[in-house]
Structures are given as C-alpha cells and as structure tokens.
N, C-alpha and C positions, 0 to 999 in steps of 0.2 A: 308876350306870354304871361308873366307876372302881372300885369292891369286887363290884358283882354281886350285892347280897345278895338274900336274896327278900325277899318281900314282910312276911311273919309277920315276921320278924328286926328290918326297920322298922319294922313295927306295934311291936315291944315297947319298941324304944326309944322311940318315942314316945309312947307308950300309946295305938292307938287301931288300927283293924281293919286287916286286910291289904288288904283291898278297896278302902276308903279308900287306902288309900296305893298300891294300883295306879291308880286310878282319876285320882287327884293327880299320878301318875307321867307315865301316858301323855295328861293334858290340856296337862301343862306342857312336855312333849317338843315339836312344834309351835310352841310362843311361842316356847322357849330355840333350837330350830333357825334361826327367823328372826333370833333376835338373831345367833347365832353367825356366821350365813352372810355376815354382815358384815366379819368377820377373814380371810374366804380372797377376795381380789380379785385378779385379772388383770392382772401388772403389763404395762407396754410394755417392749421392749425397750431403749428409752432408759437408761432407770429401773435394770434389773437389771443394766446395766453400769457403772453407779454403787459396786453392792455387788460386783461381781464377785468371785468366789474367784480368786487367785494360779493355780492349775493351768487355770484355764479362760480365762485371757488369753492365751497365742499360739495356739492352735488352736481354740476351741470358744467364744471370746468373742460368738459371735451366739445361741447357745444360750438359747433361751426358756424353756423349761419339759423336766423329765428326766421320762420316766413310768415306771406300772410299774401291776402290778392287784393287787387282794389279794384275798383270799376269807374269808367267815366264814360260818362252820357256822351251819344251822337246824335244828330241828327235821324229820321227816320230813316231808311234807305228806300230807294226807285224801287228796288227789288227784290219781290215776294221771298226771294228766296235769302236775301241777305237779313231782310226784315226777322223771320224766322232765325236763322245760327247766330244774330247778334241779340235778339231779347231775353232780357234779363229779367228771369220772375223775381228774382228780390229786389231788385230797383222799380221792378214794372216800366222800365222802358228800351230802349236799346241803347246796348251799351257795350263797350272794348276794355275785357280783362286782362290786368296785368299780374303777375307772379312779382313778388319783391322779396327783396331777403334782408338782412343786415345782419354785422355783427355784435357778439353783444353789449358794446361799446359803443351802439348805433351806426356802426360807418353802411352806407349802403354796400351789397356784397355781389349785387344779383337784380339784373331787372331784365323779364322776358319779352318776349316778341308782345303783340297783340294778341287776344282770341278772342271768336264772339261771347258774349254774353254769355249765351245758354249751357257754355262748356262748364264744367266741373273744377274746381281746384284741385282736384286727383288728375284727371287727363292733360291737364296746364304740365303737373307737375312731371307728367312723364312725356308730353311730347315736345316741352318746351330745352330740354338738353339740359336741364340741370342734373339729371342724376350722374352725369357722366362728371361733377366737378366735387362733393365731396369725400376728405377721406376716406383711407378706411380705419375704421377704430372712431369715425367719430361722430357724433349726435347730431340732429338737426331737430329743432324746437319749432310747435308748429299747435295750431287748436285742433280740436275736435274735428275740422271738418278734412283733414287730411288725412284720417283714421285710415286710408284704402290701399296708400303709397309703403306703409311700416313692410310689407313684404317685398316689395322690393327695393328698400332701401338695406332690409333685412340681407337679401341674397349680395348686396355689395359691405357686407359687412359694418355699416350704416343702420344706429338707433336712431328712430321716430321718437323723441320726448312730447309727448300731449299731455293733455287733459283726461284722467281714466273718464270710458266711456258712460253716461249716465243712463238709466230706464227706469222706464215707468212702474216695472216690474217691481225692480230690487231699489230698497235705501241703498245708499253710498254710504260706504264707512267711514268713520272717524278719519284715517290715514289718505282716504281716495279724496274726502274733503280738502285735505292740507294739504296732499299734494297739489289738487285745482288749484289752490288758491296762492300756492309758491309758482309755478307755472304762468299761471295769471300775470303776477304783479313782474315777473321778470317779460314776457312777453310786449307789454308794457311798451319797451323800448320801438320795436314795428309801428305800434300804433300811434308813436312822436315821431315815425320816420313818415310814415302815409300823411299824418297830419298836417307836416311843413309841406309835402308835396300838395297838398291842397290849398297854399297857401298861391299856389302860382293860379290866377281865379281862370285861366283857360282850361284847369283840370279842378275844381273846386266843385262839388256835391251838385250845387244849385246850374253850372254852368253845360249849354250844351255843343258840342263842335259840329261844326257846320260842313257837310259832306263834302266841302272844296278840298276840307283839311285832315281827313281822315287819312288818307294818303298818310298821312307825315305827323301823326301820331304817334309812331315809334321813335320818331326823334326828337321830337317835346318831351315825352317822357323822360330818354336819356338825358336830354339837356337838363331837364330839373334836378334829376337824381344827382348829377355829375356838379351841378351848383350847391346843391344840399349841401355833399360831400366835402366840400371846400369853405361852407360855413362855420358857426363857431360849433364846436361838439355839441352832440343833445347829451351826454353824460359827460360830468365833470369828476 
C-alpha cells in the first residue's frame, strides 16, 4: 500500500508467484481493515476539549469534527454506466470520493464509504451517516463547498462553521475577510490529515488503482487512516 509496488516485484522478493501475492494481498485487505477500523473512533465533544488546540479555544472550542473530501483515481471502468457516476470534473478523470473528518488535534474522526466522482460533498455528506454522529450544541468546520448541509445540520441543532459565502456581486467586509482567513488557517489541520494519506503512493494524486482493486478500496482507505492515527501527532 505505502510503495505501490506490483505484484511481480513481490513475488521476486519473496520468491513465489504474483498471483499468490495478489491473492494474499486482497484476502488480508478485509481482516487488516477491521483491525484498523478500530483506531478512527468518534470522540464526544467532552473529550476533544480536553486536547484542544490553543487557536480553537475562544472562538470555535465546540468544534467536533473539521471535514473536507478527497478523491483517488481509478482506473477507467467497462461500464458506460460506472464511467459516468465515477468522473470527476475537477480531476477530469474517474475517480472514488471519500468524506474525511478529524479532530482538531488532527486525530482522524470519520472516514466514509466510497462514491463516485461526480457526487457532491453535500450529497457524500448526507448519505454517508454522518449526520446521525454529531452533537447537539456542537459545530462542525468545513469550506465553502459544504454551504448546502448548514440546514440540516441546523434542524439537529448542529452549526456549519465555513468560510462566509463570496460574490462577484458584493466586496466582502473587513470582518467576512478575517473571519476566512481564521477558518482557513485552522482548517489547515485536514489538509495535513489528506496529505499523510497521500503519502501511502496507492492513494497519492499521480497514482491510479487498477479495477482488480477497487473492490477493496474502502479498506485501503481505513487501513491508512487507522495507521495515520497511530503515528506521531500532526499537532504538538
């Protein structure tokens, strides 16, 4: 997962067929998923205000969980029809979105199913079972592009923290600025959580997964997250 290599390159180091060691690959994918899936837990809001970062104590101390989506390239699919629900206009190719969350201490908090490409981080966000995990009474921090979910996060008594909305129309005020830019820099922390995950080169920008293994995508995922998890903090 972390080198990407194939299968032949396996086989030689360990002297024995590629097939075997695919085979070996994607039975133990499945086990190692369920072990990992153990290291990303849902903390309470209690809890996470224990660890709190400094910048997130007088304004954004109810802050549950920061999100954000990531996408990783697939191969193309056989079919017309999978072709279409997984491309991705802003990748321009086809691709499997994930929903990720973390706290904002960095611990990973949240990592969803798969969806195709072309879905929305709004629709991810409501048909993935997240809404059903935080508080009430407490925030969820998130960009601009989740601006659709604040009402229903609203009707569980759950604030949407973003970025105020920009147009072309109207200048942004002084205050709409500062707040981007405190939002920004604390947000921040997702995008060292996405980063390390791209550090495993089977899920890295440039890399693409070969339709044998899309199958089992949802368990590379958790397995990275759940190793993340367990390495040295991204905040000290």
């Amino acid at each position: 997962m972390e080198l990407n290599q194939s299968y032949a390159c396996i086989g030689d180091d360990f002297g024995i067929s590629s097939k075997v060691v695919g085979i070996t690959f994607q039975k133990s994918l499945p086990i190692l998923s369920r072990v990992f899936r153990n290291f990303i837990q849902w903390k309470r809001l209690e809890e996470i205000k224990k660890h709190l970062p400094i910048p997130f104590r007088h304004r954004y101390y109810k802050v549950q969980c920061i999100l954000d989506c990531f996408e990783v390239s697939i191969q193309k699919p056989t079919n017309p029809v999978l072709q279409a629900l997984t491309w991705s206009d802003y990748k321009k190719s086809n691709t499997f979105k994930y929903l990720i969350g973390c706290t904002p201490d960095g611990l990973i908090n949240y990592i969803s199913k798969g969806f195709g490409g072309r879905t929305s981080d709004t629709t991810i966000v409501i048909e993935s079972g997240f809404l059903d995990l935080p508080e009430r009474g407490a925030d969820i921090m998130a960009d601009r592009g989740f601006k659709h979910i604040d009402e229903v996060l609203a009707s569980k008594n759950v604030v949407l923290v973003r970025p105020p909305s920009v147009s072309s129309k109207t200048k942004s005020t002084k205050a709409e600025v500062k707040e981007a830019k405190r939002i920004a820099s604390l947000r921040i922390h997702i995008e060292r959580v996405i980063s390390r995950i791209r550090e495993f080169k089977i899920l890295n920008p440039h890399a693409c997964v070969h339709n044998k293994l899309i199958t089992y995508l949802d368990n590379i995922c958790i397995i990275a997250c759940g190793i993340i998890n367990i390495q040295n903090f991204l905040i000290n």
